[in-house]
N, C-alpha and C positions, 0 to 999 in steps of 0.2 A: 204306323208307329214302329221304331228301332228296336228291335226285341237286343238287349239286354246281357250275354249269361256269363257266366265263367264255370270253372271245374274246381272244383274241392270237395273235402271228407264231407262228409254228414253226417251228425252225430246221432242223427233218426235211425237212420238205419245202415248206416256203418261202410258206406259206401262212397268211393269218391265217384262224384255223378257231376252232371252239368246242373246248375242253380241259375234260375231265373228270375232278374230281377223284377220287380211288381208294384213297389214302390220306394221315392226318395222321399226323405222330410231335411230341410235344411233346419240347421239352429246356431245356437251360438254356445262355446264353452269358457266359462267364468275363469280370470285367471288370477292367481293367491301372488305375495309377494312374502319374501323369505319366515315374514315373521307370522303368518297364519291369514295376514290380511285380503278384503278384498282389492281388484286393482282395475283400472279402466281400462284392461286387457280383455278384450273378446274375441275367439279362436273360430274363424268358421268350422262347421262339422256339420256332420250328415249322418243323417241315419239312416240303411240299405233295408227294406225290405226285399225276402229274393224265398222262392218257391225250389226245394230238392224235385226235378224233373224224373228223379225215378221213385219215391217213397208219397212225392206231394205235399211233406212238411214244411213248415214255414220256421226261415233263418233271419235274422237280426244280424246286421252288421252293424259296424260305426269307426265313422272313418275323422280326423282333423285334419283337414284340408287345405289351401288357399281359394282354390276356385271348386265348390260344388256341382257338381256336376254327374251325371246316371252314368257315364264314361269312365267314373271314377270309383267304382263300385269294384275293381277287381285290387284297388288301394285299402279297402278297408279291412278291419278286423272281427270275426266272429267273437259276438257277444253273449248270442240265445240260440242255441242251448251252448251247453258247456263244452268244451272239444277235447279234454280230457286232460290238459295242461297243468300241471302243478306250479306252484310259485316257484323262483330260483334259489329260496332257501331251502327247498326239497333235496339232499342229495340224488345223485344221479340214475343208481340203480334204481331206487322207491321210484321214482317219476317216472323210470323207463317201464319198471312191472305196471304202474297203474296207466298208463299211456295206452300198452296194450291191452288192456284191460277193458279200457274206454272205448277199444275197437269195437269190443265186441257184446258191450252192454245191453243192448236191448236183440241181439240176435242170438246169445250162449248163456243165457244164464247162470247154468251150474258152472261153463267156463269161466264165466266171468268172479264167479264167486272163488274159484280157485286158482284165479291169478289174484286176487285181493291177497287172500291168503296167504301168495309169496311174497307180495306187497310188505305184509307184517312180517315176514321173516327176514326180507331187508332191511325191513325199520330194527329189528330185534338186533342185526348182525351191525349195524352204523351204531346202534347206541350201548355197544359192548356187552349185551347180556351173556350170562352162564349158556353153555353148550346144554341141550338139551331136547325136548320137546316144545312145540310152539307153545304151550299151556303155562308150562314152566318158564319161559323164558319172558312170557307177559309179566305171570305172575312176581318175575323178579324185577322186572319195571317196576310194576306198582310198588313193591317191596322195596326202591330206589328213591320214591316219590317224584318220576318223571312222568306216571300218570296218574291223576286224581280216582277215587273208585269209580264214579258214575262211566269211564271211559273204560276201564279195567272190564265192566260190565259189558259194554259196546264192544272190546277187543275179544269178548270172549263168544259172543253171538259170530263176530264175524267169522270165528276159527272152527264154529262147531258149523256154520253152515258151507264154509269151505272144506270141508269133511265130507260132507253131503255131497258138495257137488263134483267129488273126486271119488268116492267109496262105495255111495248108498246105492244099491240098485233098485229098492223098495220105495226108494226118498229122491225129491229133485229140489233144486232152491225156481220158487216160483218166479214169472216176470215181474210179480207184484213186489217182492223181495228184493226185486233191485235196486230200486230206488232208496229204501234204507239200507242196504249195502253201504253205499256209493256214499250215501250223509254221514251215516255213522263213521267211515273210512278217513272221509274227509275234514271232520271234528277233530280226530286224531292227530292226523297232520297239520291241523291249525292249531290244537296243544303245544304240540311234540318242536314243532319248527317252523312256522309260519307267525304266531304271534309273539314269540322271543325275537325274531328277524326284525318283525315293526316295530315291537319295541324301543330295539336299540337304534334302527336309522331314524326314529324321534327323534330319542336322547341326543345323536349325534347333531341331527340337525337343530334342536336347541343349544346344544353346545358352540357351534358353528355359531349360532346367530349371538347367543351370550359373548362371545371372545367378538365377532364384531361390534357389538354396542358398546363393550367395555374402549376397543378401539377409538370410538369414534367418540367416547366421551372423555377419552385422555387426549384430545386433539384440542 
């Protein structure tokens, strides 16, 4: 049997290594037409099972295809786990701090916790806040109401344990703390600019479709 591999990051363990593939699932992806509906459009796709040959964890890809095929596994896209990618309504520096970040999640922790950290002083400095200390500069977010309190809450854990992981020599942020890092960080960024962005490319494409119907009923 054709062993399979390509090279890329691994979000396991931070490493760009060779991934082997291990299994295909072919299927089919449903396709919508402008107004939300379903349509008798079906997109071959595949789904990549594939092995990090240096960590041993297991990646998910998925790819939309014409022809499926195990050959077609270095076409596809990482799905599982997350590869540290922010959406493109992220401005540029947040996305670049948290990218790097993403390198090094499961191998630094206290680094990892203190590049989040700058993460939010990017966020602070794109959404104009007062000069100051990060505490301050949250605190005049929420005092903005560009964050809700339960996040206010969230931004303030992330800032004291990226203290930790830059200061404390008595204190470390655990591996186990990564993981709520990374969600709580990520919430933020779904507030803040991720779902104001879907929002309006809704709106927009409601709109789009409204001005066509009205089109097509004045015909």
């Amino acid at each position: 049997m054709k062993i399979i591999r390509r090279v890329a990051f691994c979000p396991h363990c931070g490493n760009r290594a060779p991934q082997r593939l291990i299994h295909t699932q072919e299927h089919e992806e449903q396709g919508y037409s402008m107004n939300g509906s379903l349509t008798d459009v079906h997109l071959p796709s595949a789904c990549y099972v594939a092995v990090c040959e240096t960590c041993n964890n297991v990646l998910l890809y998925q790819a939309v295809i014409h022809i499926v095929e195990d050959e077609n596994f270095h076409l596809a896209d990482l799905i599982w786990p997350d590869r540290g990618v922010l959406p493109e309504a992220v401005p540029k520096a947040i996305a670049e701090c948290y990218a790097e970040a993403a390198r090094i999640k499961n191998l630094a922790p206290n680094a990892f916790a203190v590049q989040i950290r700058r993460a939010l002083e990017a966020l602070c400095d794109d959404r104009g806040t007062k000069k100051g200390t990060l505490q301050h500069r949250l605190q005049d977010l929420a005092s903005r109401g560009e964050i809700p309190p339960v996040l206010v809450e969230m931004t303030d854990v992330l800032r004291l344990l990226g203290n930790i992981g830059a200061h404390a020599a008595d204190q470390s942020v655990k591996p186990g703390h990564v993981q709520a890092i990374d969600d709580f960080f990520r919430a933020i960024i779904e507030y803040v600019y991720v779902a104001p962005s879907k929002l309006k490319e809704f709106r927009d494409r409601l709109a789009d479709f409204g001005a066509k119907q009205d089109t097509s009923d004045d015909a």
